[in-house]
Backbone as CSV, one residue per row, in Angstrom:
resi,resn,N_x,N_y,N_z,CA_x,CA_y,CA_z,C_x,C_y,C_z
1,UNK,-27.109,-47.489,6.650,-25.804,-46.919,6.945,-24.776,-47.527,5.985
2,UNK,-24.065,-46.545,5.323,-22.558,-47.295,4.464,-21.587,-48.366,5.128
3,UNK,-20.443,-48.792,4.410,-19.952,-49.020,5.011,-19.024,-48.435,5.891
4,UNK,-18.653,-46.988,4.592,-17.779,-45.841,5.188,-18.521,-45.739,6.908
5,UNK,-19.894,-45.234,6.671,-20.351,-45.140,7.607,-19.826,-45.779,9.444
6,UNK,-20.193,-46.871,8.743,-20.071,-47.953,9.985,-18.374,-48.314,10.869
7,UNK,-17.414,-48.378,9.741,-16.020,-48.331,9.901,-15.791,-46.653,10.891
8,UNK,-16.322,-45.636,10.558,-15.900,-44.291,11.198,-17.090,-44.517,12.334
9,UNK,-18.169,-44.955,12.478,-18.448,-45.331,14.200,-17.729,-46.155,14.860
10,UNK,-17.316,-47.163,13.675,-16.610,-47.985,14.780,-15.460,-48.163,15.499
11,UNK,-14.221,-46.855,14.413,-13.025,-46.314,14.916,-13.203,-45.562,16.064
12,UNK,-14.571,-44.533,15.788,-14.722,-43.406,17.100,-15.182,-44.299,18.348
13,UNK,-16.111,-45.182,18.578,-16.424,-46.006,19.352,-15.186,-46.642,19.959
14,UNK,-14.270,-47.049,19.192,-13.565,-48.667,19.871,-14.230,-49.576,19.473
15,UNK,-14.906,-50.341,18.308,-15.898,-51.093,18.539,-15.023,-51.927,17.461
16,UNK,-15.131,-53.292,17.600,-14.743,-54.404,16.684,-15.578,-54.833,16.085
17,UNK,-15.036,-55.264,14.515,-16.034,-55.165,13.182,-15.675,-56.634,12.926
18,UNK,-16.694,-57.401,12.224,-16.709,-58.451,11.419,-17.093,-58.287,10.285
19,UNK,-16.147,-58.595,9.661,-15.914,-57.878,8.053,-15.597,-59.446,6.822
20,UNK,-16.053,-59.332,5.981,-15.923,-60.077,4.638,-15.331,-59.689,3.811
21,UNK,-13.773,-60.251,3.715,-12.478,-59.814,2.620,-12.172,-61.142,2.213
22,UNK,-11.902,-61.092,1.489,-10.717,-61.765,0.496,-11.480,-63.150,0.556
23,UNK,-12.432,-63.347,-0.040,-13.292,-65.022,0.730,-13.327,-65.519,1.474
24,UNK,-12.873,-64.765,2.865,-13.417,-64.831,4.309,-14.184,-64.203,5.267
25,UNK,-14.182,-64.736,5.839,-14.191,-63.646,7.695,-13.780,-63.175,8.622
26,UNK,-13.584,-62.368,8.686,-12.214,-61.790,10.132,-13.107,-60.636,11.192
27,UNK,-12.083,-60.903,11.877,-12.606,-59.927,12.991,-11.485,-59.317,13.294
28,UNK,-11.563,-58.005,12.859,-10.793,-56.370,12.991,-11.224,-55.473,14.322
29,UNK,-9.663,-54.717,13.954,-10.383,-53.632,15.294,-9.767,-52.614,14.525
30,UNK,-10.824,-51.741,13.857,-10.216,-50.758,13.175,-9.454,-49.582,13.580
31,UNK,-8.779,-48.687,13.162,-7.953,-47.950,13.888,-7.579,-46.837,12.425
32,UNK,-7.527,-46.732,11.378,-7.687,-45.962,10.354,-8.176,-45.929,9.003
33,UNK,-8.828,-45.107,8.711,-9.106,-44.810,7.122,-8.907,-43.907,6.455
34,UNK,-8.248,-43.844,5.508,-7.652,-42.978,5.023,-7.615,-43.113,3.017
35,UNK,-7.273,-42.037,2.844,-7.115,-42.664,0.987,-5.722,-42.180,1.101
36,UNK,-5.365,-43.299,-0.039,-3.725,-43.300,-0.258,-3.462,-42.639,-1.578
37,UNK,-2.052,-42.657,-2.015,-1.892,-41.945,-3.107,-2.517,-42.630,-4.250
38,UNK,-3.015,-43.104,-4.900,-3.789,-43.611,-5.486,-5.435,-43.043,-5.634
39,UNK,-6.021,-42.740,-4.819,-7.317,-42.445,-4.807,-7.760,-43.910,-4.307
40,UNK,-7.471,-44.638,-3.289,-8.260,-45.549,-2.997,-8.431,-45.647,-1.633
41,UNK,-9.458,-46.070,-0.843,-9.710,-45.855,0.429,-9.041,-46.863,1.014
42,UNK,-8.230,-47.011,2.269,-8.280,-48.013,2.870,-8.312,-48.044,4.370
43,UNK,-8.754,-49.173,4.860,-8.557,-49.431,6.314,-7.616,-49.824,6.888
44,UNK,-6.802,-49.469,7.680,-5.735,-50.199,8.562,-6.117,-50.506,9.979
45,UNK,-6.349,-51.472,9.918,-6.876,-52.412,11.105,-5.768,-53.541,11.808
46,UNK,-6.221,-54.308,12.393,-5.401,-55.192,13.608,-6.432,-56.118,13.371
47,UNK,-6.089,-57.145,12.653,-6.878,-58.382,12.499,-6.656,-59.186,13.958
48,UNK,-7.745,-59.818,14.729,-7.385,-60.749,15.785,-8.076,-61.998,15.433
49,UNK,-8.713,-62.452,14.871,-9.466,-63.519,14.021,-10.240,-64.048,13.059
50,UNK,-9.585,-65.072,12.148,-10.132,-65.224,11.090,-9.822,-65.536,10.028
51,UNK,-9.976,-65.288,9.104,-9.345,-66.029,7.305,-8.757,-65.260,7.510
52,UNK,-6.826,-65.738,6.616,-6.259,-64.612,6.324,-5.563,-65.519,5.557
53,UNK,-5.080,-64.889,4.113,-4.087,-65.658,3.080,-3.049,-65.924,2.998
54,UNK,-2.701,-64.849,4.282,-1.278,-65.328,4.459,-1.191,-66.314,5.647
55,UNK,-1.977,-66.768,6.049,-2.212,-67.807,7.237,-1.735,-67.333,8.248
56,UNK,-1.370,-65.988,9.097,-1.209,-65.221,10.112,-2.538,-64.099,9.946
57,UNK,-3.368,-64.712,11.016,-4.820,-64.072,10.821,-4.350,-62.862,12.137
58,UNK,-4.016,-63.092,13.181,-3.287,-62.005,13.967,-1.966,-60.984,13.752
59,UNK,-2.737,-59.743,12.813,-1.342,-59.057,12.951,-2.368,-57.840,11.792
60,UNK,-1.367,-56.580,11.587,-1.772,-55.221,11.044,-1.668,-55.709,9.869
61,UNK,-3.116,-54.917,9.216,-3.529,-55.231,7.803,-4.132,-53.880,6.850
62,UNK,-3.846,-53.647,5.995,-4.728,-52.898,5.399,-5.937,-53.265,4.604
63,UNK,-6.630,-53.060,4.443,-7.853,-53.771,3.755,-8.641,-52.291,2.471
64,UNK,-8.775,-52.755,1.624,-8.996,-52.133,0.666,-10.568,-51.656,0.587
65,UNK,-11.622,-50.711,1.117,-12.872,-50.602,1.365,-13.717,-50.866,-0.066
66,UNK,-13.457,-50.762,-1.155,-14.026,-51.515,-1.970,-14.290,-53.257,-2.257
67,UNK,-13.283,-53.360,-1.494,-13.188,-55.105,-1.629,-13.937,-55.466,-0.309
68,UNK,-14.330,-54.570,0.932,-15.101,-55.618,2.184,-16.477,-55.224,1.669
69,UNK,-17.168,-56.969,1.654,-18.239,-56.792,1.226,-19.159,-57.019,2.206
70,UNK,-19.019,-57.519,3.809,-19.922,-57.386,4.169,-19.402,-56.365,5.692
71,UNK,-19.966,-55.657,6.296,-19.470,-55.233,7.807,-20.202,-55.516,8.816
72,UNK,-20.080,-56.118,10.113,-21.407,-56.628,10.658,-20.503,-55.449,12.017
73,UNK,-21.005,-54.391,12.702,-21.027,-54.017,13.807,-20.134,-55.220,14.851
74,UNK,-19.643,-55.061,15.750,-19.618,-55.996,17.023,-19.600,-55.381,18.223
75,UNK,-20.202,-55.570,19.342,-20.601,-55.035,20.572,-19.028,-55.172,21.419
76,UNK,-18.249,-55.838,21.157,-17.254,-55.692,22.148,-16.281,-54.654,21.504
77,UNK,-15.886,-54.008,22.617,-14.745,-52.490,22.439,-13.356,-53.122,22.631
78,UNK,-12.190,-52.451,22.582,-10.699,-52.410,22.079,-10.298,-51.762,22.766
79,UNK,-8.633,-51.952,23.103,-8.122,-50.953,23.578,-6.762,-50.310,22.790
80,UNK,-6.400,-49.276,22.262,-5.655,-49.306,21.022,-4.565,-50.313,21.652
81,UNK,-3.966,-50.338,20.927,-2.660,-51.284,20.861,-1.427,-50.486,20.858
82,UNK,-0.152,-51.390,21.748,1.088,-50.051,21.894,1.787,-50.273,21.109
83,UNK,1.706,-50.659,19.956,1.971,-50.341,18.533,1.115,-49.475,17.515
84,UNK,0.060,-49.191,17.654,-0.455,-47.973,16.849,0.503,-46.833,16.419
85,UNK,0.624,-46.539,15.551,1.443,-45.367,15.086,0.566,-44.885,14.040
86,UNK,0.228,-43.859,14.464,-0.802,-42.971,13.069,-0.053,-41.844,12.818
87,UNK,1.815,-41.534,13.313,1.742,-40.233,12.614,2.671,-41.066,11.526
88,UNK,2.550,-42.331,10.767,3.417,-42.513,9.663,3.116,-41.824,8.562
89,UNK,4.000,-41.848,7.723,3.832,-40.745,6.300,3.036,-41.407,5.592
90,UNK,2.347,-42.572,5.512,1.190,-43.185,4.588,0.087,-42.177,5.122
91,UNK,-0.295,-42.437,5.836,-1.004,-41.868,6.037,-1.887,-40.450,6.179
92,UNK,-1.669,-39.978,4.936,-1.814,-38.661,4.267,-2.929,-37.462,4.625
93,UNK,-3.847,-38.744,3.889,-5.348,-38.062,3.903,-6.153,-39.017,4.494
94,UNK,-6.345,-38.666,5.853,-7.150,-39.818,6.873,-8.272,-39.215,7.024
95,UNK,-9.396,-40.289,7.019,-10.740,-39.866,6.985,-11.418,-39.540,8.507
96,UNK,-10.672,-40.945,9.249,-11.310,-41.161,10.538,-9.743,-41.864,11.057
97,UNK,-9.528,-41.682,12.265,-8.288,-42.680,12.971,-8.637,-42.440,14.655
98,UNK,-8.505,-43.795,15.455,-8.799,-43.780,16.733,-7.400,-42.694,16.928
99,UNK,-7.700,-42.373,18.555,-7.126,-40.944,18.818,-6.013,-41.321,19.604
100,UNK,-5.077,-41.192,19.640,-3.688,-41.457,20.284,-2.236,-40.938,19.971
């Protein structure tokens, strides 16, 4: 399975991902993918633990799907968050986005 793959079960699911960015590890709860004006894919997720460079590992991130190199599934589910907003104007051409 891709990674595309795995990120769009795991938006439709609810399912939280452990993912390998930026020379860490975090644990996401994904919530969109989409390509931006650019032609590049990305994820916008809700980091809740883990490496993060800006040393606030809790909080909304985009993550660039060429750069996560590893995705490990995680068995525990999410509940969106009452900050989700998916009708912002970034968000153009969405591949997959939890439903709300």
């Amino acid at each position: 399975m891709s990674n595309t793959d795995l990120i769009i079960a795991a938006i439709k699911n609810l399912n939280k991902l452990k993912v390998s960015y930026d020379g860490g590890k975090r644990l996401i709860e994904p919530y969109i993918l989409y390509e931006d004006s650019k032609g590049e894919v990305l994820l916008n997720a809700y980091q809740t633990l883990g490496y993060s460079s800006t040393g606030q590992p809790a909080q909304w991130k985009n993550f660039n799907l060429s750069e996560i190199s590893v995705i490990e599934p995680f068995r525990d589910k999410f509940q969106p968050r009452s900050d989700y907003n998916p009708s912002t104007n970034k968000y153009k051409n969405i591949i997959a986005k939890v439903s709300g």
